[in-house]
Wavefront OBJ file of the C-alpha trace (Angstrom):
o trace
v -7.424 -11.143 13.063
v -4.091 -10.202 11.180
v -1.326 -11.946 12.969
v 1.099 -8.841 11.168
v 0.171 -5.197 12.140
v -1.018 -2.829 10.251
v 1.709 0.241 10.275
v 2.997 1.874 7.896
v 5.040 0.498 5.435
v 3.403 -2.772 5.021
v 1.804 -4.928 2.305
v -1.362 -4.995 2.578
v -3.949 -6.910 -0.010
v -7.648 -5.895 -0.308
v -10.702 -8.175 0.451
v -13.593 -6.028 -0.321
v -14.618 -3.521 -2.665
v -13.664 -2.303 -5.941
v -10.027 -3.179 -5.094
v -10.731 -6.311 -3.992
v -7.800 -8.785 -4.662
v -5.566 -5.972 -5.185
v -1.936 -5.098 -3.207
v -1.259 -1.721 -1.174
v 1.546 0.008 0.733
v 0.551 1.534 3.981
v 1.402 4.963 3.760
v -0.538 6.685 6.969
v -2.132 4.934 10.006
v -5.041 7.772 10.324
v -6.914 5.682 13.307
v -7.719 2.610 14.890
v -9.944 2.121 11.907
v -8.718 3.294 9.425
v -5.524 3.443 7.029
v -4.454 5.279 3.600
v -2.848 2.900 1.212
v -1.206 3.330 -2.123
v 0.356 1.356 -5.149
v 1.511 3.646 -7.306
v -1.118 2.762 -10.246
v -4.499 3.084 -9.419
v -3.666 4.740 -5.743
v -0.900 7.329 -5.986
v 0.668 8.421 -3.116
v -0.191 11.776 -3.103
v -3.704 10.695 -3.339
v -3.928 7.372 -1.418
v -7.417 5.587 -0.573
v -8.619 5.670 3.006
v -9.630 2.286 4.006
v -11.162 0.713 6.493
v -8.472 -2.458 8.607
v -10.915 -4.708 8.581
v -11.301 -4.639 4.960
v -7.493 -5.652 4.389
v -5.187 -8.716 4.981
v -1.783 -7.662 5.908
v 1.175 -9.215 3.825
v 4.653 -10.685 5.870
v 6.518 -7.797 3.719
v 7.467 -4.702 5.385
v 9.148 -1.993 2.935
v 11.573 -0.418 5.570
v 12.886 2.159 3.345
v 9.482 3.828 2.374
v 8.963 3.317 6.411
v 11.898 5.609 7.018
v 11.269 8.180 4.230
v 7.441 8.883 5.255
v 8.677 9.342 9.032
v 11.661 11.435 7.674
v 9.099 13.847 5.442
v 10.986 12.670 2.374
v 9.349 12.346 -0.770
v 7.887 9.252 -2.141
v 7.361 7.877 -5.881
v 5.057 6.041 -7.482
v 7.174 4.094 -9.132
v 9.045 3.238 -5.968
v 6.446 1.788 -4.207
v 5.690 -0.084 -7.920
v 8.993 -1.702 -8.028
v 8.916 -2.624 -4.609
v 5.481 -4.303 -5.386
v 7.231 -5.342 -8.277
v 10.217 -7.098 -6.512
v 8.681 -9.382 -4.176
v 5.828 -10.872 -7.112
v 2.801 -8.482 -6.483
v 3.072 -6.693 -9.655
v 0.643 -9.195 -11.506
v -2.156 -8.041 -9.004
v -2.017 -3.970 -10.498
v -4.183 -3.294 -13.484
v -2.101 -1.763 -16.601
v -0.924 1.872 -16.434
v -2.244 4.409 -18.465
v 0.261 5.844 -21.400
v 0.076 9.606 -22.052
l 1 2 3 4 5 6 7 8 9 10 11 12 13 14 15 16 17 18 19 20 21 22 23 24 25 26 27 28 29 30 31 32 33 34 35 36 37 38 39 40 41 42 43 44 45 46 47 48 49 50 51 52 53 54 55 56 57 58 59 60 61 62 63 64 65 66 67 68 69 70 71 72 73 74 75 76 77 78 79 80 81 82 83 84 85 86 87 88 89 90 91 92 93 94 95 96 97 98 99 100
């Protein structure tokens, strides 16, 4: 079991399935079972992947800003939750954007 909680806001990294070894923002808790997670490359926010907890490890990091702006209704950017990503060394784990 995670000893961090999954809630939105936190890093997250994937164990299993296509994304496996890959780093995600928490963006909605949807149930006990289930979150939807972004990172801005291959999960946008507006279109975030619903996945199941116990398919994730949950990171120390908590972004507290992108907390406050999803529970405020504010908008959210990609490359926000990037740089975040970016900031604290999980940048290496996202695959290449696409130009153009």
């Amino acid at each position: 079991m995670n000893s961090f909680p999954m809630e939105v806001g936190r890093v997250v990294l994937s164990r299993a399935g296509r994304d496996q070894g890959h780093c995600f923002v928490i963006v909605d808790v949807i149930d006990e079972n289930y979150v939807a997670i972004a990172n801005g490359c291959q999960r946008k926010v507006d279109n975030p992947k619903k996945k199941k907890i116990k398919h994730l490890v949950a990171k120390p990091e908590l972004f507290e800003e992108i907390r406050e702006k999803i529970f405020s209704k504010k908008r959210i950017f990609d490359c926000e939750v990037r740089n975040k990503l970016d900031a604290i060394g999980y940048q290496e784990a996202l695959l290449p954007r696409k130009e153009g």
